[in-house]
PDBQT receptor file of N, H, CA, C and O in Angstrom, charges set to zero:
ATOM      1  N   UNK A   1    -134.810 181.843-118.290  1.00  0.00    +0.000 N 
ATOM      2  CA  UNK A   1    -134.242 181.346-119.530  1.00  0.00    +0.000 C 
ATOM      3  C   UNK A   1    -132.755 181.073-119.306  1.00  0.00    +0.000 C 
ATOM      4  O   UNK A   1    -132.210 181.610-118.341  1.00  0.00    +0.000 OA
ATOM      5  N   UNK A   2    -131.957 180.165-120.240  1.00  0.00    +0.000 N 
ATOM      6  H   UNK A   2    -132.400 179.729-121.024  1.00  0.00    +0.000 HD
ATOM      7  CA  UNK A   2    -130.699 179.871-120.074  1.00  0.00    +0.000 C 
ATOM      8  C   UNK A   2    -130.147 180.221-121.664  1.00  0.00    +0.000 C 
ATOM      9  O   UNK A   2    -130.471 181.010-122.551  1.00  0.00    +0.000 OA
ATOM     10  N   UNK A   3    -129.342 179.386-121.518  1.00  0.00    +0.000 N 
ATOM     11  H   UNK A   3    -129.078 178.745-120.798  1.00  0.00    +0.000 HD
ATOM     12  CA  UNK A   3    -128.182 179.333-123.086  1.00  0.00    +0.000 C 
ATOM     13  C   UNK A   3    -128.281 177.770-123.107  1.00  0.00    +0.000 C 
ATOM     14  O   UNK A   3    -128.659 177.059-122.176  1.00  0.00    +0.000 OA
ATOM     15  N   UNK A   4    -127.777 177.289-124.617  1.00  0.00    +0.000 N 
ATOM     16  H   UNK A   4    -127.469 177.866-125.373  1.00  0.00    +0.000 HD
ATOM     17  CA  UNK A   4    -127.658 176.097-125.000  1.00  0.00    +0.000 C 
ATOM     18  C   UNK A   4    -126.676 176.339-125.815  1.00  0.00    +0.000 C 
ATOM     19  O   UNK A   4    -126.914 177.092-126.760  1.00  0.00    +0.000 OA
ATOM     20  N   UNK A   5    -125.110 175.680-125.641  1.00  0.00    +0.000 N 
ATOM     21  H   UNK A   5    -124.917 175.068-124.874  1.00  0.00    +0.000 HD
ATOM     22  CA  UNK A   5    -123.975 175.664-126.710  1.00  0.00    +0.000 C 
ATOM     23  C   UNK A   5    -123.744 174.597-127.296  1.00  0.00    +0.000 C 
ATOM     24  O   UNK A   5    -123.399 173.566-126.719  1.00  0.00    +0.000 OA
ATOM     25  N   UNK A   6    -123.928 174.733-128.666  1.00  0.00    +0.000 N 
ATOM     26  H   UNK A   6    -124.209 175.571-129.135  1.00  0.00    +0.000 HD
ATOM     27  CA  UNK A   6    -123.449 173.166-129.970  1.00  0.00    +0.000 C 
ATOM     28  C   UNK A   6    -122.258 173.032-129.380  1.00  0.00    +0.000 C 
ATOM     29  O   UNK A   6    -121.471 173.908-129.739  1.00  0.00    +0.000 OA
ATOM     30  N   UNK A   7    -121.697 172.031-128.374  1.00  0.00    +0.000 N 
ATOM     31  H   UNK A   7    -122.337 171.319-128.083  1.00  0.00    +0.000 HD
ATOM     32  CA  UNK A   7    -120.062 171.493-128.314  1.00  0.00    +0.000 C 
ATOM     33  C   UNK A   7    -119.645 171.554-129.402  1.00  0.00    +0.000 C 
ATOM     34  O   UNK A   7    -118.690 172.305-129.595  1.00  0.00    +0.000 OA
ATOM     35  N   UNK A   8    -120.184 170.815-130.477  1.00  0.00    +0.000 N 
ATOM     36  H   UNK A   8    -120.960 170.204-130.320  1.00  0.00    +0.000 HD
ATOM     37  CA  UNK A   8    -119.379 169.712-131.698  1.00  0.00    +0.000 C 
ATOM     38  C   UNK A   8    -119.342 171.548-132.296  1.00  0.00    +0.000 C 
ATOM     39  O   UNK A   8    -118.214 171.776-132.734  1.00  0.00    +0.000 OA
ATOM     40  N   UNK A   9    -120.116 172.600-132.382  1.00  0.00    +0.000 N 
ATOM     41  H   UNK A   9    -121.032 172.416-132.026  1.00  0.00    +0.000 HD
ATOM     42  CA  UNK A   9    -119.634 173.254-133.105  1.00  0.00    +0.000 C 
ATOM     43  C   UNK A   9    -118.558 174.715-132.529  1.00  0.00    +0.000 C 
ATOM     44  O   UNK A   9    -118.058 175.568-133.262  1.00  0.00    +0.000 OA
ATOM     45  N   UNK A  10    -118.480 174.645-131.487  1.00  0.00    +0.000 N 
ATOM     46  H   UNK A  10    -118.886 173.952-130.892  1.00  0.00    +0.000 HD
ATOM     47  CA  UNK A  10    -117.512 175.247-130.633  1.00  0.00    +0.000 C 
ATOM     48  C   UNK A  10    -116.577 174.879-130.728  1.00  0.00    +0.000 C 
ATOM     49  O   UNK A  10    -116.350 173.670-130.671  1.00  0.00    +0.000 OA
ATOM     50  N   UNK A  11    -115.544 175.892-130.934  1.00  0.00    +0.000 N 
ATOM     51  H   UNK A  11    -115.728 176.873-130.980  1.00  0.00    +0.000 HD
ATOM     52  CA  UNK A  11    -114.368 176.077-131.278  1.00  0.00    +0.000 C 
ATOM     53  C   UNK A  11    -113.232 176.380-130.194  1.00  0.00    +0.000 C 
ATOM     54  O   UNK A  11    -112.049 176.558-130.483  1.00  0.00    +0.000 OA
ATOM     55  N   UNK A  12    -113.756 176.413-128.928  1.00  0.00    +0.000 N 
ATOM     56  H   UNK A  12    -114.717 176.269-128.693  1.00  0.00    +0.000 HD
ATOM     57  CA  UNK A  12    -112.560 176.586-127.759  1.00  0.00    +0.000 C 
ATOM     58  C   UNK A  12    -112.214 178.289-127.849  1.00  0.00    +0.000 C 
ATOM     59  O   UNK A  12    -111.250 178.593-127.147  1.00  0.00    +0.000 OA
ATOM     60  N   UNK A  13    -112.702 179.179-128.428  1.00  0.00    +0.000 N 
ATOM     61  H   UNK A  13    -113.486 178.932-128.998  1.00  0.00    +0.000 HD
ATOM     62  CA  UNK A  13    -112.164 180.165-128.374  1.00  0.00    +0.000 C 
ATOM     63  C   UNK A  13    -112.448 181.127-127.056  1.00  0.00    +0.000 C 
ATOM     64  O   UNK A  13    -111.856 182.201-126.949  1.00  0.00    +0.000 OA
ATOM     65  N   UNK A  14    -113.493 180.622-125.954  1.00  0.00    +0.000 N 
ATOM     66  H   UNK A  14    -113.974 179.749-126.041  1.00  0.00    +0.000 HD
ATOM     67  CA  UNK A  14    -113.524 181.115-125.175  1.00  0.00    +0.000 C 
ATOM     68  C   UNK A  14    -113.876 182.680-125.303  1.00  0.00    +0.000 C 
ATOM     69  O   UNK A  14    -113.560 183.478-124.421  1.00  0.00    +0.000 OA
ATOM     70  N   UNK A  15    -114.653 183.100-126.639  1.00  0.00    +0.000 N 
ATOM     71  H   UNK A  15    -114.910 182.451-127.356  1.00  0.00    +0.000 HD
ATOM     72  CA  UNK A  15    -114.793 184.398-126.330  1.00  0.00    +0.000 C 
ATOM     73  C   UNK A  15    -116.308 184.937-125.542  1.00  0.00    +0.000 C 
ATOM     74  O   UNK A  15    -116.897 185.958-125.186  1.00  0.00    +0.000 OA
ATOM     75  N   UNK A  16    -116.411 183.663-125.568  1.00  0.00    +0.000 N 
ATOM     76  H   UNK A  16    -115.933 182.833-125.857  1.00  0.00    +0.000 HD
ATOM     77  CA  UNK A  16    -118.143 183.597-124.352  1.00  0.00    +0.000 C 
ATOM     78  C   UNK A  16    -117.549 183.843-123.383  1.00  0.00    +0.000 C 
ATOM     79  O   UNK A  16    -117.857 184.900-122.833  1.00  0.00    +0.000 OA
ATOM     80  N   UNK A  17    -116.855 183.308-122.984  1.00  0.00    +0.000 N 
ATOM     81  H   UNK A  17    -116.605 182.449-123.432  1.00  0.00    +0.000 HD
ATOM     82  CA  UNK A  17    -116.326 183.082-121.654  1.00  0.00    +0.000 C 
ATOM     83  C   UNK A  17    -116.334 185.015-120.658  1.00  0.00    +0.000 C 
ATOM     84  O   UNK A  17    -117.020 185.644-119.853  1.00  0.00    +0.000 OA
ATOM     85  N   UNK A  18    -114.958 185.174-121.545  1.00  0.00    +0.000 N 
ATOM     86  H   UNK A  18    -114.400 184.663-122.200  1.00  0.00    +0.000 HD
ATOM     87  CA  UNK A  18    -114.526 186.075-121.379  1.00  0.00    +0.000 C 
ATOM     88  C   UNK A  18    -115.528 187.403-121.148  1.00  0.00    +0.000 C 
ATOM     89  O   UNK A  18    -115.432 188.245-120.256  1.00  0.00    +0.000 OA
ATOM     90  N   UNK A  19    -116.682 187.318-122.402  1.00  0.00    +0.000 N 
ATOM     91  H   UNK A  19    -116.761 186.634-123.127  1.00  0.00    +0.000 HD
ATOM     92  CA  UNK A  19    -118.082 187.939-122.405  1.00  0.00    +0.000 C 
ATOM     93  C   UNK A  19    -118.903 188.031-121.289  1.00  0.00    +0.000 C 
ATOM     94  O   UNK A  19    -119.208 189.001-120.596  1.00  0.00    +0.000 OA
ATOM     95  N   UNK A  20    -119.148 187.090-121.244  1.00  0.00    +0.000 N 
ATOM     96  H   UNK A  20    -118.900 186.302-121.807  1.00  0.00    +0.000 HD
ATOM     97  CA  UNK A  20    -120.510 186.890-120.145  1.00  0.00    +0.000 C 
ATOM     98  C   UNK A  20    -120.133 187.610-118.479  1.00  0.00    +0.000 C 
ATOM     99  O   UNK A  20    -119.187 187.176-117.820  1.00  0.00    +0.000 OA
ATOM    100  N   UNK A  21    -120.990 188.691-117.998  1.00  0.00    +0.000 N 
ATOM    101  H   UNK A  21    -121.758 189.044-118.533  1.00  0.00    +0.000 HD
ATOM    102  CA  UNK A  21    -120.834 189.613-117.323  1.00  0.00    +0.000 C 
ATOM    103  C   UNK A  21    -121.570 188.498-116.071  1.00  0.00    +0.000 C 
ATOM    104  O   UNK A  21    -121.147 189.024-115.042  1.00  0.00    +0.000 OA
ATOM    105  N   UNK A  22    -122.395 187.310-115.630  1.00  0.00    +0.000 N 
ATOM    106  H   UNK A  22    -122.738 186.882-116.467  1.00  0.00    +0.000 HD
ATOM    107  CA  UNK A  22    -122.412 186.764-115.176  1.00  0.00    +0.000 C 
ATOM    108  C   UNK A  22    -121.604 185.482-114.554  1.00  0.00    +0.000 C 
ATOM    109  O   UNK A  22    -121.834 184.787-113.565  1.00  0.00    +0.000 OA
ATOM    110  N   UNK A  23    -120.574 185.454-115.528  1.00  0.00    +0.000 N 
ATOM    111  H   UNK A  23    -120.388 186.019-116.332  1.00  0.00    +0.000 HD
ATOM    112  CA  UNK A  23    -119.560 184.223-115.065  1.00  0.00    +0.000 C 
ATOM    113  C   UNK A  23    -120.348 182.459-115.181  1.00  0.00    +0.000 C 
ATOM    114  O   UNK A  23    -120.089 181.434-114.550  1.00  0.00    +0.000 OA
ATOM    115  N   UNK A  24    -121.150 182.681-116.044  1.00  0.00    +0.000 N 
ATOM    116  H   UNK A  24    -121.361 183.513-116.557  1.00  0.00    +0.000 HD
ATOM    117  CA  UNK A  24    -122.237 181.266-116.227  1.00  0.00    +0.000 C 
ATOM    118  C   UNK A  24    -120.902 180.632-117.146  1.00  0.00    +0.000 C 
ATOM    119  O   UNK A  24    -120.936 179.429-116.890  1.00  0.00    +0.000 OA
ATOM    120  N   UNK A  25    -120.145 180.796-117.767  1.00  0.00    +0.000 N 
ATOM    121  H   UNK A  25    -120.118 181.774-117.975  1.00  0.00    +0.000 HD
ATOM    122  CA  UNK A  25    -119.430 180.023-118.594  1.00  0.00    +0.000 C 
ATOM    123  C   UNK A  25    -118.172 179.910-118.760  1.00  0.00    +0.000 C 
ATOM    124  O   UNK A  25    -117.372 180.781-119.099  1.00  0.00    +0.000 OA
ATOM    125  N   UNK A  26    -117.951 178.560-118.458  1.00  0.00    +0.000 N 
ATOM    126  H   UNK A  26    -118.602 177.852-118.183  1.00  0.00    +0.000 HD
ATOM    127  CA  UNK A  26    -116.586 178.417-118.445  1.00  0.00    +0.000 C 
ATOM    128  C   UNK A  26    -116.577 177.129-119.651  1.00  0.00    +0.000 C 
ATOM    129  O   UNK A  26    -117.511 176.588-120.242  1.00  0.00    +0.000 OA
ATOM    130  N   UNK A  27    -115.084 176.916-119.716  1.00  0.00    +0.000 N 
ATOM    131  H   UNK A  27    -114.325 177.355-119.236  1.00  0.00    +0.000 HD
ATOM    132  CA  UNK A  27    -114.514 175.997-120.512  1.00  0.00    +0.000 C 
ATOM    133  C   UNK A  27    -113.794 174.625-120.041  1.00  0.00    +0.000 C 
ATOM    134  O   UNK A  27    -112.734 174.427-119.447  1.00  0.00    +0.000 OA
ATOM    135  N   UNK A  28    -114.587 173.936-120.439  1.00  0.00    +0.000 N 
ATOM    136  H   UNK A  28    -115.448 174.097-120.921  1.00  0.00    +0.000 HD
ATOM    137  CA  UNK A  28    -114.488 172.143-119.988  1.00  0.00    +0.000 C 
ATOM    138  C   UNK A  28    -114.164 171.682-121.109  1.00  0.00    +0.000 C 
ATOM    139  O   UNK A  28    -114.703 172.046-122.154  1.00  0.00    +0.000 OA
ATOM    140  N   UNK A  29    -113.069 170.660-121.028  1.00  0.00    +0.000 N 
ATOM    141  H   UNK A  29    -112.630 170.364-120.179  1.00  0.00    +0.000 HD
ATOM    142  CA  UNK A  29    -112.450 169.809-121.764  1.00  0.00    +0.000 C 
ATOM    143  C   UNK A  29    -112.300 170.587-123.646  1.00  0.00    +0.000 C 
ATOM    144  O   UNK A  29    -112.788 170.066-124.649  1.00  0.00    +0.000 OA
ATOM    145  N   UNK A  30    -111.497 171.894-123.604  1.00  0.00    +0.000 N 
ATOM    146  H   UNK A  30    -111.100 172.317-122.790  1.00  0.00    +0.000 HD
ATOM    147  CA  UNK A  30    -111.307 172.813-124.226  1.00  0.00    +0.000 C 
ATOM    148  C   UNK A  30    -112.898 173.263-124.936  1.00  0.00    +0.000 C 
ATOM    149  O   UNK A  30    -112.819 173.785-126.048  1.00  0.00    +0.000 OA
ATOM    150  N   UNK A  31    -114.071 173.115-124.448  1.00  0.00    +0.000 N 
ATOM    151  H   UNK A  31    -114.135 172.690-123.545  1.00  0.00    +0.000 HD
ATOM    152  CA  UNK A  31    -115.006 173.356-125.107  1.00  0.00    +0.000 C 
ATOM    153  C   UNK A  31    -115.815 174.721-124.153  1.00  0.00    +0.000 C 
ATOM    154  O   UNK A  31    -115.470 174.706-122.971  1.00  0.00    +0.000 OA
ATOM    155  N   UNK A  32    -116.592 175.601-124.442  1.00  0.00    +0.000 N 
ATOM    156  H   UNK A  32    -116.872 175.612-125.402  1.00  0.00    +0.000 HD
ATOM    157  CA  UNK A  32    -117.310 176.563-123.946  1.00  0.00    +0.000 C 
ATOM    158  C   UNK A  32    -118.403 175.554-123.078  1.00  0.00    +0.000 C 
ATOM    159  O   UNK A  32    -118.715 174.534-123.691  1.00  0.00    +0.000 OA
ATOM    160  N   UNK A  33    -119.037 175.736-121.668  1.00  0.00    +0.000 N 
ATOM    161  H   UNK A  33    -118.783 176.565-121.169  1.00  0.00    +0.000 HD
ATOM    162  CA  UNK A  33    -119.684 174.942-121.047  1.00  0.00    +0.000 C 
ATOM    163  C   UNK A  33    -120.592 176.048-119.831  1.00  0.00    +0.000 C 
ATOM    164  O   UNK A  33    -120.169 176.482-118.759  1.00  0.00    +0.000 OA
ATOM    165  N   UNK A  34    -122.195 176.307-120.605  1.00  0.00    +0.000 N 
ATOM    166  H   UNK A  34    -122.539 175.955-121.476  1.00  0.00    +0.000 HD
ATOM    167  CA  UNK A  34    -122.627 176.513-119.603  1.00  0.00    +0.000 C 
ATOM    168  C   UNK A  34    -123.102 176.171-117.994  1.00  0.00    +0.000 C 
ATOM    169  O   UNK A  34    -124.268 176.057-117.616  1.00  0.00    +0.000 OA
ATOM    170  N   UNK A  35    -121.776 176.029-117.090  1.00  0.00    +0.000 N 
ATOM    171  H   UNK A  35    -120.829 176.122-117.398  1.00  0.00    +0.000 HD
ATOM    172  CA  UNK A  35    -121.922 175.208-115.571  1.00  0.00    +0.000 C 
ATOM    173  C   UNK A  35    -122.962 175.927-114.649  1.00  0.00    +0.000 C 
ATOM    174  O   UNK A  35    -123.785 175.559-113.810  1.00  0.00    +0.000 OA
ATOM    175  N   UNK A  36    -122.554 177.118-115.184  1.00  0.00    +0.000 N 
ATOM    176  H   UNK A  36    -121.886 177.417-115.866  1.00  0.00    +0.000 HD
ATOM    177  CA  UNK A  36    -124.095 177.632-114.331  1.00  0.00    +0.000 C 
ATOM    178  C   UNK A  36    -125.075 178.384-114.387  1.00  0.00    +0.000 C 
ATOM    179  O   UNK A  36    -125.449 179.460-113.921  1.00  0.00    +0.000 OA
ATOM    180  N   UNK A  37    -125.556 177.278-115.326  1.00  0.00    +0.000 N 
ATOM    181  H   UNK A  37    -125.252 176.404-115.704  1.00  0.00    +0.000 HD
ATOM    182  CA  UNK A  37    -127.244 177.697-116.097  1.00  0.00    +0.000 C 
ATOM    183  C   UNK A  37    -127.632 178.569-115.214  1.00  0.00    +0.000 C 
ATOM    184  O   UNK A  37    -127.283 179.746-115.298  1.00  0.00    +0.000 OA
ATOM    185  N   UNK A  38    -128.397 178.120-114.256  1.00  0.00    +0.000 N 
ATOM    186  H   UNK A  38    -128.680 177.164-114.188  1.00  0.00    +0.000 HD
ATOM    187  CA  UNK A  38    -129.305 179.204-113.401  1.00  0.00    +0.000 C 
ATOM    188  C   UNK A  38    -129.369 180.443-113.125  1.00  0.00    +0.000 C 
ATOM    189  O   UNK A  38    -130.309 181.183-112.834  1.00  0.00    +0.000 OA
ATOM    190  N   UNK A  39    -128.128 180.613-113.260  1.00  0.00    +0.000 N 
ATOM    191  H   UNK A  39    -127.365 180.012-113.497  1.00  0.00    +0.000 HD
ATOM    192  CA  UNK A  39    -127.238 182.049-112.773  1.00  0.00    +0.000 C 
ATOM    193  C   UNK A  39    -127.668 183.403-114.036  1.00  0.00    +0.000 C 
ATOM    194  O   UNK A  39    -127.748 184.617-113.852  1.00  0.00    +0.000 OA
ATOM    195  N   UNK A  40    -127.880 182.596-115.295  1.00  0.00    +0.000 N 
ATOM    196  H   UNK A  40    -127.815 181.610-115.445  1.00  0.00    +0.000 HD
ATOM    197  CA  UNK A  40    -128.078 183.174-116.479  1.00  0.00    +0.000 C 
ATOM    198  C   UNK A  40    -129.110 183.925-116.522  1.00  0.00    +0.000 C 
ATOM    199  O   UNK A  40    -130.223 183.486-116.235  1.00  0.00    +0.000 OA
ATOM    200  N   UNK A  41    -128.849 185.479-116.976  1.00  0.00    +0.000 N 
ATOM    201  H   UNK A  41    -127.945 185.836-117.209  1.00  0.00    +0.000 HD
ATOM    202  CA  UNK A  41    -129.534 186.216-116.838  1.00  0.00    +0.000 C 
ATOM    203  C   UNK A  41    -129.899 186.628-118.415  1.00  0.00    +0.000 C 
ATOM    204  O   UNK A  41    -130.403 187.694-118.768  1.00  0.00    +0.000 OA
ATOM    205  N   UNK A  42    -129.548 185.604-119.201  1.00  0.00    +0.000 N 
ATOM    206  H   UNK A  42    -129.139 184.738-118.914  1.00  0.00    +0.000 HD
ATOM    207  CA  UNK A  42    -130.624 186.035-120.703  1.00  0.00    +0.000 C 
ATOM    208  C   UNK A  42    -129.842 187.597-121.498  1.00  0.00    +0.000 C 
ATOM    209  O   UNK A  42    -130.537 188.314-122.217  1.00  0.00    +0.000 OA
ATOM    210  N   UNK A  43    -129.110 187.758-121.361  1.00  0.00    +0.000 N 
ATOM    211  H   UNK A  43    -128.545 187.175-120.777  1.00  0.00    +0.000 HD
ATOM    212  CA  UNK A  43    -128.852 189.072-121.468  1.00  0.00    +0.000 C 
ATOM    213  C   UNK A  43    -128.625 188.819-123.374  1.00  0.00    +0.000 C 
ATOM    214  O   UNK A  43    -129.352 189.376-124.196  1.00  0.00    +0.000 OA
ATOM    215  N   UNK A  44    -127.508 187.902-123.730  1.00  0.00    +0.000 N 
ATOM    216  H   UNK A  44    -126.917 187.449-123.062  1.00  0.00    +0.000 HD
ATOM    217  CA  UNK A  44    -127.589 187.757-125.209  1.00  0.00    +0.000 C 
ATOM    218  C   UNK A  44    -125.963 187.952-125.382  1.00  0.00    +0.000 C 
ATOM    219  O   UNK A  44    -125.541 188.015-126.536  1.00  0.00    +0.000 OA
ATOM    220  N   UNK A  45    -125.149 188.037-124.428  1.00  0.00    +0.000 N 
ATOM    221  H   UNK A  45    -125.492 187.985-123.490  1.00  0.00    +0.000 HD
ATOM    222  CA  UNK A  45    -123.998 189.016-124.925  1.00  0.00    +0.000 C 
ATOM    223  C   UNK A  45    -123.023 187.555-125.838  1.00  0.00    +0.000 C 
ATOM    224  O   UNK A  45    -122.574 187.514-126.984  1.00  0.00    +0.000 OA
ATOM    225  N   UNK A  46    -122.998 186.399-124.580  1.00  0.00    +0.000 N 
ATOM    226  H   UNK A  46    -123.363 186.433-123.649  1.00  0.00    +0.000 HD
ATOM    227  CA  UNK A  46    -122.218 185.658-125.575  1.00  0.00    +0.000 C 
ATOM    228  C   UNK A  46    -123.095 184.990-127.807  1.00  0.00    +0.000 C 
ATOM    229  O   UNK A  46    -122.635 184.655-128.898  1.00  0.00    +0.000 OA
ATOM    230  N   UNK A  47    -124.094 185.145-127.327  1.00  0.00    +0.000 N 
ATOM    231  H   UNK A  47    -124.468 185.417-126.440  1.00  0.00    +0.000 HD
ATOM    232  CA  UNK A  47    -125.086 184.914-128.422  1.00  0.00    +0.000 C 
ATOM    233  C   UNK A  47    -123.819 185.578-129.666  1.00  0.00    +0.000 C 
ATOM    234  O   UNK A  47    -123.115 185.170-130.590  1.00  0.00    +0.000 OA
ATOM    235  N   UNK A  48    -124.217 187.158-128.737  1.00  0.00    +0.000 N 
ATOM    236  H   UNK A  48    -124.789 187.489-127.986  1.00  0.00    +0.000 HD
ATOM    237  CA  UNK A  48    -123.487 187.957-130.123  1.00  0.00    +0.000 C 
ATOM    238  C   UNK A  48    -122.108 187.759-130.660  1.00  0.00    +0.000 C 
ATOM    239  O   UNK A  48    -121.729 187.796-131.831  1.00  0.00    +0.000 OA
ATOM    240  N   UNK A  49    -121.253 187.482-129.267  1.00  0.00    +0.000 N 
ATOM    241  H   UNK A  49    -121.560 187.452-128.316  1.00  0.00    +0.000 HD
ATOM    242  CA  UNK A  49    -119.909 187.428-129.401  1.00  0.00    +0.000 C 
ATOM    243  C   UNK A  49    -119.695 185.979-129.881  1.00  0.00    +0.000 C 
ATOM    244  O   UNK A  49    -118.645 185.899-130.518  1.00  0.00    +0.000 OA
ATOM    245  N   UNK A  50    -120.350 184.819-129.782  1.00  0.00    +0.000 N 
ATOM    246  H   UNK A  50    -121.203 184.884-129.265  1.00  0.00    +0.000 HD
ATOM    247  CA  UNK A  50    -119.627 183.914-130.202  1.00  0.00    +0.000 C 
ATOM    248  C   UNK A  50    -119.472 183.815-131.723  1.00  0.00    +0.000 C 
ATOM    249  O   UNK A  50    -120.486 183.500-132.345  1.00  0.00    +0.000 OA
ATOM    250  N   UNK A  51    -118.251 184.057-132.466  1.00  0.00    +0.000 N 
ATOM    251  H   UNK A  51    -117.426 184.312-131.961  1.00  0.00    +0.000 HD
ATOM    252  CA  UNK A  51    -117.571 184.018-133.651  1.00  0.00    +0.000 C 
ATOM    253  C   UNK A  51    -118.254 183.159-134.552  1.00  0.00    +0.000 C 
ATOM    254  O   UNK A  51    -118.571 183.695-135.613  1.00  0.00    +0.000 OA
ATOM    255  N   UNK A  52    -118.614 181.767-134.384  1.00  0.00    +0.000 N 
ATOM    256  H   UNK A  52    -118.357 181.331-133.522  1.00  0.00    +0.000 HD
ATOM    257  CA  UNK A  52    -119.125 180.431-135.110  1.00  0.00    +0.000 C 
ATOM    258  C   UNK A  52    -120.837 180.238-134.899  1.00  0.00    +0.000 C 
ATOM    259  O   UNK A  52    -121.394 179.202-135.262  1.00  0.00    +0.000 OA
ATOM    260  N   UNK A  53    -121.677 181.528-134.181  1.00  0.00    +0.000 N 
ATOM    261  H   UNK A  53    -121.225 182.369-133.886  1.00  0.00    +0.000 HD
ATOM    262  CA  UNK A  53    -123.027 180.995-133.858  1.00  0.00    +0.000 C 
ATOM    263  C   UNK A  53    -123.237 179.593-133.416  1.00  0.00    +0.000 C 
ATOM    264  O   UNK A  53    -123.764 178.671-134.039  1.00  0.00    +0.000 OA
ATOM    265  N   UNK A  54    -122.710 179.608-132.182  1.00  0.00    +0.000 N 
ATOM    266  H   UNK A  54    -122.282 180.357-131.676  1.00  0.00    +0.000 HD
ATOM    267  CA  UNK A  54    -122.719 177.944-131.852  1.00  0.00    +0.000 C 
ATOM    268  C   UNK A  54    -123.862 178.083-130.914  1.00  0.00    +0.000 C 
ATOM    269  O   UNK A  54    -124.624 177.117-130.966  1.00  0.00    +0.000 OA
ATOM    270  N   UNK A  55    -124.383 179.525-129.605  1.00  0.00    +0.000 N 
ATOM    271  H   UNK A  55    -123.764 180.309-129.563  1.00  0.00    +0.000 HD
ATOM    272  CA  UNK A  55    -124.826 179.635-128.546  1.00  0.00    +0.000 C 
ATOM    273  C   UNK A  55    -126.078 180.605-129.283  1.00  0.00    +0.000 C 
ATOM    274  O   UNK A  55    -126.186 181.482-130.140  1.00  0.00    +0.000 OA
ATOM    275  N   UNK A  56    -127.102 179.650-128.138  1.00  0.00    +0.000 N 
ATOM    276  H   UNK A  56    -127.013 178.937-127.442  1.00  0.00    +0.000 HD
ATOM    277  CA  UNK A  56    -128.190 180.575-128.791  1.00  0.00    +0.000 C 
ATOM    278  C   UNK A  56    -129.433 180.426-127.184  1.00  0.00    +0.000 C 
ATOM    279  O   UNK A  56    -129.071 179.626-126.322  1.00  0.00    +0.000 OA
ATOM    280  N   UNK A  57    -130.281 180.923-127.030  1.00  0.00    +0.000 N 
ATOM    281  H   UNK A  57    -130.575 181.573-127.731  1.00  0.00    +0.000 HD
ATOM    282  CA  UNK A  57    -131.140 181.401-126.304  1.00  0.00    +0.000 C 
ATOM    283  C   UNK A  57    -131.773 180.351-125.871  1.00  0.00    +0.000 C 
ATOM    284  O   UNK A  57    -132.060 179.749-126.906  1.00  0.00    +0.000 OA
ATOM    285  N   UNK A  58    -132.330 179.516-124.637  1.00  0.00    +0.000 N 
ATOM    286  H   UNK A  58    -132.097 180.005-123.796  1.00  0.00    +0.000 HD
ATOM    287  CA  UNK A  58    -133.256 177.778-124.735  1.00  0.00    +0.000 C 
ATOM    288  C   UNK A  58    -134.381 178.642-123.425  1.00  0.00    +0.000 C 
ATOM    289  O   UNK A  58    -134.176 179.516-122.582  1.00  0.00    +0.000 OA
ATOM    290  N   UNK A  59    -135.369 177.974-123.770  1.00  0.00    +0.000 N 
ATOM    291  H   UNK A  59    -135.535 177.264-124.454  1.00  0.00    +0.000 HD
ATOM    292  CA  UNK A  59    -136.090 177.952-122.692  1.00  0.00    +0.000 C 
ATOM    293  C   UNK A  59    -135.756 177.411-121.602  1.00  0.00    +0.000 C 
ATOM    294  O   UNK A  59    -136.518 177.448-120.635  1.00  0.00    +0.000 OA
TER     295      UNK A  59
């Protein structure tokens, strides 16, 4: 399983970022950007932490 983040509803706050104990997410063109899907280990942490519910769980 991976993550899927709404750009348009991401807010740049990077608190995924900072979250994610895998390093799957960084921030492209001030937006949260999962670059490395694969790596994603499903865990949920940015899910919880992101402030605006933008990131959520994808097959």
């Amino acid at each position: 399983m991976a993550i899927k983040i709404d750009k348009d509803c991401c807010v740049g706050c990077a608190a995924c970022v900072d979250a994610c104990p895998v390093g799957v997410i960084e921030m492209v063109d001030g937006k949260a950007d999962p670059v490395r899907n694969d790596d994603c280990t499903s865990c949920g942490v940015c899910v919880e932490t992101c402030p605006v519910n933008c990131i959520e769980l994808a097959d």
